[in-house]
TORVONU-663359 format. One record per residue (C-alpha): residue number from 1; residue in one letter; x, y, z. Coordinates in Angstrom, 1 decimal, decimal comma. Layout:
BEGIN
   i aa     px     py     pz
 NUM  a      X      Y      Z
...
***
This chain:
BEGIN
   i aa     px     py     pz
   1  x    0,0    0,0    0,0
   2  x    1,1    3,4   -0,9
   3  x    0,9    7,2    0,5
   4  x    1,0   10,4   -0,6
   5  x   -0,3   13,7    0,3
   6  x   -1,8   16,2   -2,2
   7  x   -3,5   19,6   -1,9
   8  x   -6,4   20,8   -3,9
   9  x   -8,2   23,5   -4,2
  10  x  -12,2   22,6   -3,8
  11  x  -15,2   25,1   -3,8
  12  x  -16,9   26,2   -0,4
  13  x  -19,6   23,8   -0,9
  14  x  -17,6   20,6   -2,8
  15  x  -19,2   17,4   -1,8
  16  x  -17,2   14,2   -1,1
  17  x  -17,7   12,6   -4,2
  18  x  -16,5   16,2   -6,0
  19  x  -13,3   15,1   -3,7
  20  x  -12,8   12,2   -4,8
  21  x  -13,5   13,4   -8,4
  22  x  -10,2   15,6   -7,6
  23  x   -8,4   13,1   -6,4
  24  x   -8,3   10,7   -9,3
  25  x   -7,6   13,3  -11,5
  26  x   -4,4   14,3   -9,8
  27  x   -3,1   11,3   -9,3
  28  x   -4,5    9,2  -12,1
  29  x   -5,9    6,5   -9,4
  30  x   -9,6    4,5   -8,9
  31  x   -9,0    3,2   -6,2
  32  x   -8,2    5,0   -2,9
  33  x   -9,0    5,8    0,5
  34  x   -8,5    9,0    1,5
  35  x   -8,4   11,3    4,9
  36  x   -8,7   15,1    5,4
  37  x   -5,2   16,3    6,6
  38  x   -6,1   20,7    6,9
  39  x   -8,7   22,7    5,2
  40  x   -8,3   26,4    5,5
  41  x  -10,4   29,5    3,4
  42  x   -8,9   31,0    1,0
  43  x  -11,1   34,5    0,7
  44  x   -7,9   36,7   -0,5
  45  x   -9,6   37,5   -3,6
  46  x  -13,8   37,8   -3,0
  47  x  -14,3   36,0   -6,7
  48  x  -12,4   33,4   -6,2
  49  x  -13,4   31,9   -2,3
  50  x  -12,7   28,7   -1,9
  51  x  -11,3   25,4    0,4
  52  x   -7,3   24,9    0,4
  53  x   -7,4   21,0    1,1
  54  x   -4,8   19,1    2,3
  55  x   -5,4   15,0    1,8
  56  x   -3,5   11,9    2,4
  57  x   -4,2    9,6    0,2
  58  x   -3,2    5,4    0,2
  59  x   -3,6    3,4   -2,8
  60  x   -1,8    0,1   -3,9
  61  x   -1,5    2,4   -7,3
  62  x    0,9    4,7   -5,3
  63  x    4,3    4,5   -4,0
  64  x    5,7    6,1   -1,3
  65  x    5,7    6,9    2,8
  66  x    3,8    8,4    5,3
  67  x    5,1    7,9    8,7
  68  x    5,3   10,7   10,7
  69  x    7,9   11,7   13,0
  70  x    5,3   13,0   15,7
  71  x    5,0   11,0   18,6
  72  x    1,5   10,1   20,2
  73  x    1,6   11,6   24,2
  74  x    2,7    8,8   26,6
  75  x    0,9    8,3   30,0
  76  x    3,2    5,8   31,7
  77  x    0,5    4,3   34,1
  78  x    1,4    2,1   37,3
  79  x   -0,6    2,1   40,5
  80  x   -0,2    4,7   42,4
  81  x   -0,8    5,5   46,6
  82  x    0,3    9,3   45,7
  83  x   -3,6   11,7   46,2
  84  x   -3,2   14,6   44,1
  85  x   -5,8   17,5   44,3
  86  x   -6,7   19,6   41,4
  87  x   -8,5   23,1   41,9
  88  x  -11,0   24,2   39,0
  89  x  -12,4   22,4   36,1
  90  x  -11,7   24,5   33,1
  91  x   -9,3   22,9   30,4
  92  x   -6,1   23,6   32,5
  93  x   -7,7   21,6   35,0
  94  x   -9,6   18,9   33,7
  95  x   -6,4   17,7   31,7
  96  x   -4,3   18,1   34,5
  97  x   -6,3   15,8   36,4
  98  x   -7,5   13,5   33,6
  99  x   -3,9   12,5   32,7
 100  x   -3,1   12,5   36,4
 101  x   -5,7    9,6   36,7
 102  x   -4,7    7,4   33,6
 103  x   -1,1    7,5   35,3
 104  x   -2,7    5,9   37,9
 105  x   -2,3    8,4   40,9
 106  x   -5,7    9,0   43,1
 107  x   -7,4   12,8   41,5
 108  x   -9,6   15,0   42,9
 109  x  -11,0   17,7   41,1
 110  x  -12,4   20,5   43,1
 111  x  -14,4   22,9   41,6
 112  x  -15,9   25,9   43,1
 113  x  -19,2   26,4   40,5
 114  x  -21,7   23,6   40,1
 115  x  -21,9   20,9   37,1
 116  x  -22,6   22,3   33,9
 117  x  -26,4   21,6   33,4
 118  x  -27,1   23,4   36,5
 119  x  -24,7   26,3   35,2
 120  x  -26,8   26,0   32,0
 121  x  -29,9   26,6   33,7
 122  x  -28,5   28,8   36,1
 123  x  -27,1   31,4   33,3
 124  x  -30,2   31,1   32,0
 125  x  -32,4   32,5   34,6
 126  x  -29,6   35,0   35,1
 127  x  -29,8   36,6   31,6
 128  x  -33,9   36,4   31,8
 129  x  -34,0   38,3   35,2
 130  x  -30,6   39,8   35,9
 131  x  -30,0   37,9   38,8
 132  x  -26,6   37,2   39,4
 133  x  -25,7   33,1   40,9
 134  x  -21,8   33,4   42,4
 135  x  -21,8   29,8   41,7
 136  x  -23,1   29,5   38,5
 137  x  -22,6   32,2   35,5
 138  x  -20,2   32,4   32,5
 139  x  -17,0   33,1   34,5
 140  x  -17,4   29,6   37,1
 141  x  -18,6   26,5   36,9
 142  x  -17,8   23,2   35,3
 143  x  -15,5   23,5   32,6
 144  x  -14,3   27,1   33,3
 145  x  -15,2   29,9   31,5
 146  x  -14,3   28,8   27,9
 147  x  -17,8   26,0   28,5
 148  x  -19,5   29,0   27,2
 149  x  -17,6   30,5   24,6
 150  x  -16,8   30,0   21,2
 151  x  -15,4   27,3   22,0
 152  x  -12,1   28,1   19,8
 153  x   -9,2   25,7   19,1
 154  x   -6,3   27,7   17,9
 155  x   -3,4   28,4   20,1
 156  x   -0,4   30,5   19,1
 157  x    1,8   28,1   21,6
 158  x    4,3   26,2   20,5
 159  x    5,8   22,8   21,2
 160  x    2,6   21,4   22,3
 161  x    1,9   18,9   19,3
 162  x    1,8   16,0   21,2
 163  x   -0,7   17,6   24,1
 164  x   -2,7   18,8   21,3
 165  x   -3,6   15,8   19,3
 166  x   -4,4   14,5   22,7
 167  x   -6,8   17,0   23,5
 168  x   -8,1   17,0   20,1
 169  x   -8,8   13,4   20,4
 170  x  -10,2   13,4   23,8
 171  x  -12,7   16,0   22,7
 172  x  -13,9   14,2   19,7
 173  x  -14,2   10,7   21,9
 174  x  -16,3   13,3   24,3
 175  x  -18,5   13,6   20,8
 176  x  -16,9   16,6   18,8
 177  x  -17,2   17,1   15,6
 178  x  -14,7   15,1   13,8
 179  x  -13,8   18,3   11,5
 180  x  -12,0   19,6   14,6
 181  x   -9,0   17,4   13,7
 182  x   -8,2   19,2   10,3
 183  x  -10,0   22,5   10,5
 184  x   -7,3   25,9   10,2
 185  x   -9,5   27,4   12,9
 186  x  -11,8   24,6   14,7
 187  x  -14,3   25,5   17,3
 188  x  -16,7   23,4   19,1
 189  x  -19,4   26,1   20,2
 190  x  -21,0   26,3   24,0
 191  x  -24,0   23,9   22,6
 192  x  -21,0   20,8   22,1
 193  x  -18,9   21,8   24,4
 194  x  -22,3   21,9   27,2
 195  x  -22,0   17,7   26,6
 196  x  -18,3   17,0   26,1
 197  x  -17,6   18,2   29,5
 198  x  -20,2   16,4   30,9
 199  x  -19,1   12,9   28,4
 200  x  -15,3   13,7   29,8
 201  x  -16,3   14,1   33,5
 202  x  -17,9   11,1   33,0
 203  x  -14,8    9,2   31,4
 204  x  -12,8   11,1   34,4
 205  x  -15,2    9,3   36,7
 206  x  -15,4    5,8   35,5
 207  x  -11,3    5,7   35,7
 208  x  -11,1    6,4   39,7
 209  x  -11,3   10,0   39,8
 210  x  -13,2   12,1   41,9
 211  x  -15,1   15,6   41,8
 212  x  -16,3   17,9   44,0
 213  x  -18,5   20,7   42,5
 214  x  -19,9   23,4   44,7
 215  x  -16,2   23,3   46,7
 216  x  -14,3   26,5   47,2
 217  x  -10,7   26,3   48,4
 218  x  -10,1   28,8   51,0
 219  x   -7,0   27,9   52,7
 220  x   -3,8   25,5   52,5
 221  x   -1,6   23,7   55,2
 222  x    2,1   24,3   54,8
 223  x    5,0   22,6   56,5
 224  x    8,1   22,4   55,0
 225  x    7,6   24,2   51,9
 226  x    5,0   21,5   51,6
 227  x    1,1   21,3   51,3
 228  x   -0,2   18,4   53,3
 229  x   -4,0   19,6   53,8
 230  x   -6,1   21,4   51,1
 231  x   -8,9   23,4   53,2
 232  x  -12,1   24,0   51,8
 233  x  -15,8   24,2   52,1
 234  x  -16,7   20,7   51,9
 235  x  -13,8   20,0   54,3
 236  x   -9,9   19,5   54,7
 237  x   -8,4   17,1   52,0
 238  x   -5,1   15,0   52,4
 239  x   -2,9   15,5   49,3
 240  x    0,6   14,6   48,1
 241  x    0,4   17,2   45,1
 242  x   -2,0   19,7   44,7
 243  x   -2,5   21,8   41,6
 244  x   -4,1   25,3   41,3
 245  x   -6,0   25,9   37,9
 246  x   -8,5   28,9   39,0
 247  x   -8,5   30,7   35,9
 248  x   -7,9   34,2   35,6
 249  x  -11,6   35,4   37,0
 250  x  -10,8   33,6   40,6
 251  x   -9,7   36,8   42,6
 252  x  -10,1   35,7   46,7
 253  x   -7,9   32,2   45,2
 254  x   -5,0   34,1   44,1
 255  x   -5,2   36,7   47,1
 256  x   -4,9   33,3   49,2
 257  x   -2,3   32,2   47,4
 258  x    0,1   34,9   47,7
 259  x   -1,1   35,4   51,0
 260  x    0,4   31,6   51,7
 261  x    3,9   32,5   49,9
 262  x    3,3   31,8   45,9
 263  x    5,4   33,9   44,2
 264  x    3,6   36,2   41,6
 265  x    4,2   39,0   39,4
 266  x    2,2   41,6   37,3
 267  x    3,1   41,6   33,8
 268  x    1,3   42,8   31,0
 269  x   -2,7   42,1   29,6
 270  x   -5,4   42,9   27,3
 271  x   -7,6   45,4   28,2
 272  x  -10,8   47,0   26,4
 273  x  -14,0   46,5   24,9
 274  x  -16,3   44,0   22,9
 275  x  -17,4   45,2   19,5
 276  x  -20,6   44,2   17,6
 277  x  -22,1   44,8   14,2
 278  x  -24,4   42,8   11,8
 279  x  -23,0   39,2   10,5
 280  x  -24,1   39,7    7,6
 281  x  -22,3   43,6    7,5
 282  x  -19,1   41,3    8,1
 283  x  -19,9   38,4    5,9
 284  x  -19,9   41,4    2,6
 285  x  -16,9   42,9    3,9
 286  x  -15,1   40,0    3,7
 287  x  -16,8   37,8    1,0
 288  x  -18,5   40,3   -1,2
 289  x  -21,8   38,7   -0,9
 290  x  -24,5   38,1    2,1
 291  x  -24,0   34,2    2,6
 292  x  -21,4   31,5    1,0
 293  x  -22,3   27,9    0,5
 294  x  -20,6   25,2    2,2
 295  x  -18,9   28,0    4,7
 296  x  -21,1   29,3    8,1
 297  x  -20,2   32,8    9,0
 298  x  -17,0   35,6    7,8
 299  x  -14,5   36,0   10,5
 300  x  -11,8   38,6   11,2
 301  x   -8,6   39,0   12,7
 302  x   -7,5   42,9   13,2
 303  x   -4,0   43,9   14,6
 304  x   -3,6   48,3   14,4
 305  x   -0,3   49,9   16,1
 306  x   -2,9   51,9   18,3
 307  x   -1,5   55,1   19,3
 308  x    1,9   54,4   18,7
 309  x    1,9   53,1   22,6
 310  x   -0,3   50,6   23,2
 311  x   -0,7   47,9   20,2
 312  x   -4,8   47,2   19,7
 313  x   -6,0   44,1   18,4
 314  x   -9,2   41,9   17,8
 315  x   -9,4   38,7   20,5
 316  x  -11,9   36,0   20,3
 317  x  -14,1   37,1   17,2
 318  x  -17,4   35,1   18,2
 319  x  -19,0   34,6   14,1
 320  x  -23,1   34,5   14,7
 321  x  -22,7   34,8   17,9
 322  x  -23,6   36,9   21,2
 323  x  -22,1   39,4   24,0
 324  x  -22,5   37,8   27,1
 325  x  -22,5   39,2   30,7
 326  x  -19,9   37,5   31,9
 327  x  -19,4   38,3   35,6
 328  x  -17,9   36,3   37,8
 329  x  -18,6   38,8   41,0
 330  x  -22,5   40,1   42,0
 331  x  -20,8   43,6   42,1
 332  x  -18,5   43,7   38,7
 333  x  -20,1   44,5   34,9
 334  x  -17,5   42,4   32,4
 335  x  -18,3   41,1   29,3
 336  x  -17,4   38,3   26,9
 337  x  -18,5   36,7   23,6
 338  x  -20,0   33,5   22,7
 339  x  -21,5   31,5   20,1
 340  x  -22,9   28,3   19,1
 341  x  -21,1   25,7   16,8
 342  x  -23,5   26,7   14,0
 343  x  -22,2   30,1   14,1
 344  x  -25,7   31,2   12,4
 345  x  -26,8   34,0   14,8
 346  x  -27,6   37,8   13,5
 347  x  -24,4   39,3   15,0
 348  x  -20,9   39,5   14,8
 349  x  -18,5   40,1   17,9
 350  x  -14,8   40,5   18,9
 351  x  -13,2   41,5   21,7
 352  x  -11,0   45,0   20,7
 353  x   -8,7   45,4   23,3
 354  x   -5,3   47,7   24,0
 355  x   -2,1   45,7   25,3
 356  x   -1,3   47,0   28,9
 357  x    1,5   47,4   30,9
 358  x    0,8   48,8   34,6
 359  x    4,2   49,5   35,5
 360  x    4,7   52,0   32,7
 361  x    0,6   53,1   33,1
 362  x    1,2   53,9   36,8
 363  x    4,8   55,3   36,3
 364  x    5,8   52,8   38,7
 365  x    6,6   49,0   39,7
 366  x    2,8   47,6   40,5
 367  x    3,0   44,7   42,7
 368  x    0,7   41,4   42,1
 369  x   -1,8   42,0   45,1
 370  x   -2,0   46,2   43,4
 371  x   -3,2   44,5   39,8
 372  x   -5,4   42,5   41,1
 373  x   -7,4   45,2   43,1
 374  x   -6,6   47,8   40,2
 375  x   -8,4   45,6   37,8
 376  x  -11,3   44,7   40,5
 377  x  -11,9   48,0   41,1
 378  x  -12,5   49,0   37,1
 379  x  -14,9   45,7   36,6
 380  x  -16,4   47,6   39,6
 381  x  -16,5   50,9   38,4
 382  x  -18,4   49,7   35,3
 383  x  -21,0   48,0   37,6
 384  x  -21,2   51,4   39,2
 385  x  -22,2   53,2   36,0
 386  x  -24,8   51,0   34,8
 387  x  -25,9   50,6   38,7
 388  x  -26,3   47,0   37,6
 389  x  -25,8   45,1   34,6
 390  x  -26,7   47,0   31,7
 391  x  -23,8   47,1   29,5
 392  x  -22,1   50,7   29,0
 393  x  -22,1   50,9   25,3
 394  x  -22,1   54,0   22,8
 395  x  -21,6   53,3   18,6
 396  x  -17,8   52,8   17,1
 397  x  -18,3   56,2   15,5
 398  x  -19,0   58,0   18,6
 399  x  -16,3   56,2   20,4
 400  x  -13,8   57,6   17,5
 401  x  -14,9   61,2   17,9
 402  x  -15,9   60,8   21,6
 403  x  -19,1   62,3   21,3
 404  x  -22,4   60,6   22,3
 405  x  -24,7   61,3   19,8
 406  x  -26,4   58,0   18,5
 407  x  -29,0   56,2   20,0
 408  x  -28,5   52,4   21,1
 409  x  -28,3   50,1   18,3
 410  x  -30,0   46,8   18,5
 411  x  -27,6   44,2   20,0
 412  x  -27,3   40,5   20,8
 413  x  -26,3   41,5   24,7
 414  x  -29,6   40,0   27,0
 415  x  -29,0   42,3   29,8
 416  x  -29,6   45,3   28,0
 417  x  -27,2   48,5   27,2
 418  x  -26,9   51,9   28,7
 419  x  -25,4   54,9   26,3
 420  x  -22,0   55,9   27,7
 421  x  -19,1   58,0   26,8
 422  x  -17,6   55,0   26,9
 423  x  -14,4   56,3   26,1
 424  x  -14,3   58,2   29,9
 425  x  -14,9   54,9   31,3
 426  x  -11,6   53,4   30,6
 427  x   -7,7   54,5   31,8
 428  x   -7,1   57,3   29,0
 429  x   -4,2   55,6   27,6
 430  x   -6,1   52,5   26,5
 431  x   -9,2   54,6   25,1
 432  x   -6,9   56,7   23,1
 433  x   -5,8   53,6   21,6
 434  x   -8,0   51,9   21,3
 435  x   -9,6   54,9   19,2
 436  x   -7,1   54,9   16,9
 437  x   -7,2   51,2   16,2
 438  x  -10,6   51,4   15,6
 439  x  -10,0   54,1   13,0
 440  x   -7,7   51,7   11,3
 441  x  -10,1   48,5   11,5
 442  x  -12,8   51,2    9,8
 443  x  -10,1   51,7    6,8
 444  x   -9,5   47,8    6,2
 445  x  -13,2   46,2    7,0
 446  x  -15,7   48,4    4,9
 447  x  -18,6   49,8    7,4
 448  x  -16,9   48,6   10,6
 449  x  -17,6   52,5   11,8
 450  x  -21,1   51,4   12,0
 451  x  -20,6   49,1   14,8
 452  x  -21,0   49,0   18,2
 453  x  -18,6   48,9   21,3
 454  x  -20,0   47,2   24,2
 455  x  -18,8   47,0   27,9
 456  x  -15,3   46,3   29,9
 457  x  -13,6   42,6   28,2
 458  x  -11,1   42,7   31,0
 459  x  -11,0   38,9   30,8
 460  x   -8,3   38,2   27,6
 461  x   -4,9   37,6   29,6
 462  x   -4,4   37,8   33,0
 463  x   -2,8   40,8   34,8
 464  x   -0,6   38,2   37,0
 465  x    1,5   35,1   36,1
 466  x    2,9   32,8   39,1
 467  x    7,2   32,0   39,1
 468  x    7,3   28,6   38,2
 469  x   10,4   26,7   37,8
 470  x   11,3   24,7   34,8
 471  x    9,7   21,7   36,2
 472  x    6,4   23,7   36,7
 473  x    6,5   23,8   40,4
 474  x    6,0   27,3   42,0
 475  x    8,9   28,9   43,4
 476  x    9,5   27,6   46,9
 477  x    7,3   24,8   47,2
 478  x    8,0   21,2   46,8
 479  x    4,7   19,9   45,7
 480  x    2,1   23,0   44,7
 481  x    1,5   23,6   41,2
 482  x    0,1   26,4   38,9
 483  x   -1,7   25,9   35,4
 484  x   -3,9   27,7   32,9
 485  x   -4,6   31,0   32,5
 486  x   -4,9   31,8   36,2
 487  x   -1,2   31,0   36,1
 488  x   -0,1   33,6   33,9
 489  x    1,2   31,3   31,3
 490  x   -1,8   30,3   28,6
 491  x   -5,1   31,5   27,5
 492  x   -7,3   30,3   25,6
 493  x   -8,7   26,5   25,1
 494  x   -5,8   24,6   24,0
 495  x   -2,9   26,5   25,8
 496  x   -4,6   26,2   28,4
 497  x   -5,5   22,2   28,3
 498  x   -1,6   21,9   27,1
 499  x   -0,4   24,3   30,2
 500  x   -2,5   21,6   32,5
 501  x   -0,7   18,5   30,7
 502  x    2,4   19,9   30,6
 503  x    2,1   20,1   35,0
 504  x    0,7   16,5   34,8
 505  x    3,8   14,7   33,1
 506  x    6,2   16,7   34,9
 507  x    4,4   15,2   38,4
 508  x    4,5   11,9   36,8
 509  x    8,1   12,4   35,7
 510  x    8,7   13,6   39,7
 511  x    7,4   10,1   40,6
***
């Protein structure tokens, strides 16, 4: 049997027999099996859109190789009396613990929200009536906040091939959609992702692990640069190796944590707004036309030099999707996007945020407990405003020539928006950049002016990242453990799951 791997160029709605149409052509074959490798959009010219496919294809007509030098991730497994304790569920988390069980040591995942159908319903009757659950909303809960998101794969991180096809396959066992193997820019959408973290729990479950939702850690036990006891609502727990993934929402949890002698410092984060406008404004920009067979909503990725100070770019472009309260205190007004996997809704949303430094904002070193409470106090201030929350919002083309003039457009937000000089409501230096990079994104996305900015997105990157050594422990402990983007070191889905791996096979390699 022979191999070989081809690329072709298909239209956005080619069907598989129009595949295999291709592939006999090119390589002059009948019979084949084939397997999609990578599909990516090519929309750099609007009259010529189409799929860039990459196949491998095995035939006894062919000749040739395709053994791959990647290596599959190895979870040496041998039974274990070692109790590790994991805190938080999100990707970090989960994966952390998941690989910690199929090595055979004895897991317990803690998390602080409850399981995700009761965050479902929960989030729910929050958007319906505005009241706000502390342990159930869009920022806590099972499967952290990126359960209800776009549920994107992409990660800019290197040299985590090996964690990724992991993840990848784990999530499609869990019941993804297959596509998420070869797809440029996969996603699974907050509908899948609602019942792979339930199907992985599950999996977690029926290999020994254990969970405890509704559990907040308040406290730790030290001796010896040691934890011994994990202290939390449902009780002190024994452990051997305990493992912190809060995410970056879980303020009180990293207060504790430096209170108890984890090393921390500020460093740099996004910082700024959500922007909305019209798929279908989006889907002409980009495509030329309203809809496009085969493909189910335009995206964008914007980077502007800002002011010349602060770089501005898109985050987390939600296609068809929705802005989303996403809160994780009663007294704080953040917001996030979301969408579901078939990305069909009326809007279009992206975070537009300024790169921030507070050491060079303040004009001084800021210190790990100051950005913390610098950044609680501005989700607070926005809560403030809106004396609830309503979402402080004015149009793009106000925001550019900060004057409110334009009444609220129509948007996807369920809590409802309140006109602002939005502008006032942010530290100058970010608004002035931010201003200018949306002057740019107006120049390269026809009718991007026409938009809307929505609320604080103060939840891209973490303001704090925890001194780890190079075998992932935290500076001056022998057995506690940071991962995930409450550590400073990943954001989004994958990095995240990979950052929570990575601390797994280092432990294993410990023991």
């Amino acid at each position: 049997m022979g191999h070989k791997k081809i690329s072709l160029k298909l239209p956005t709605d080619y069907t598989g027999e129009q595949l295999r149409k291709k592939i006999e052509k090119k390589l002059k074959i009948k019979e084949f099996s084939c397997q999609v490798e990578k599909k990516s959009l090519d929309a750099r010219r609007k009259s010529d859109i189409h799929w860039e496919v990459l196949v491998s294809v095995s035939s006894k007509q062919l000749k040739g190789d395709l053994s791959s030098a990647t290596t599959l991730l190895n979870i040496p497994y041998k039974k274990r009396k070692d109790k590790v304790v994991v805190v938080g569920s999100g990707p970090a988390g989960f994966f952390c613990a998941f690989v910690l069980q199929k090595a055979g040591f004895n897991t317990t995942l803690i998390e602080r929200g409850e399981d995700v159908k009761k965050r479902g319903e929960a989030i729910r009757v929050f958007e319906k009536t505005g009241v706000f659950n502390s342990l159930s909303n869009y920022a806590f809960g099972e499967g952290g906040a990126g359960t209800f998101s776009d549920g994107k794969l992409t990660s800019r991180s290197k040299h985590i091939l090996q964690e990724g096809k992991f993840i990848v396959s784990a999530y499609i066992s869990a019941g993804a959609p297959e596509e998420i193997a070869y797809m440029a820019h996969p996603h699974l959408g907050s509908d899948n992702l609602c019942k792979i973290v339930t199907n992985l729990r599950e999996e977690f479950l029926n290999i020994g692990g254990k969970v405890l939702f509704e559990t907040l850690t308040q406290d730790l036990k030290i001796e010896d640069q040691t934890v011994s006891i994990v202290i939390t609502t449902s009780g002190d727990i024994k452990t051997d190796e305990v493992i912190f993934a809060p995410g970056h929402s879980a303020y009180e949890t990293h207060r504790m944590l430096i209170k108890r002698g984890v090393k921390f410092r500020s460093k740099s984060f996004a910082l700024g707004c959500r922007v909305e406008h019209p798929q279908e404004l989006i889907n002409i920009a980009q495509w030329g036309q309203k809809s496009l067979p085969g493909v189910k909503s335009a995206e964008y990725r914007l980077a502007s030099r800002g002011n010349g100070i602060l770089p501005v770019y898109t985050f987390c472009m939600c296609p068809g999707g929705s802005i989303v309260p996403s809160s994780a205190y009663k007294n704080a007004n953040i917001v996030n996007g979301m969408s579901l996997y078939a990305r069909d809704g009326k809007f279009a949303n992206s975070a537009c945020v300024a790169g921030v430094n507070l050491d060079r904002l303040k004009g001084r070193p800021i210190s790990p407990l100051e950005a913390l409470n610098w950044l609680e106090n501005l989700e607070g201030a926005f809560y403030e405003y809106s004396d609830g929350f309503k979402a402080p919002s004015c149009s793009i083309k106000d925001f550019i020539a900060r004057e409110v003039t334009s009444n609220i457009v129509e948007s996807s937000y369920p809590l409802g928006l309140k006109r602002a000089a939005l502008w006032d409501l942010l530290p100058s230096e970010v608004s002035n950049a931010i201003r200018e990079g949306l002057k740019d994104f107006s120049r390269k996305i026809k009718g991007f002016e026409t938009g809307a900015i929505i609320g604080l997105d103060s939840k891209s990157s973490s303001p704090v990242q925890v001194i780890r050594e190079e075998n992932y422990l935290s500076s001056g402990f022998k057995n506690l453990y940071m991962a995930g983007a409450g550590s400073g070191y990943s954001g989004g889905i994958m990095s995240s799951a990979a950052d929570g791996i990575k601390v797994a096979m280092a432990i294993i390699a410990k023991l």
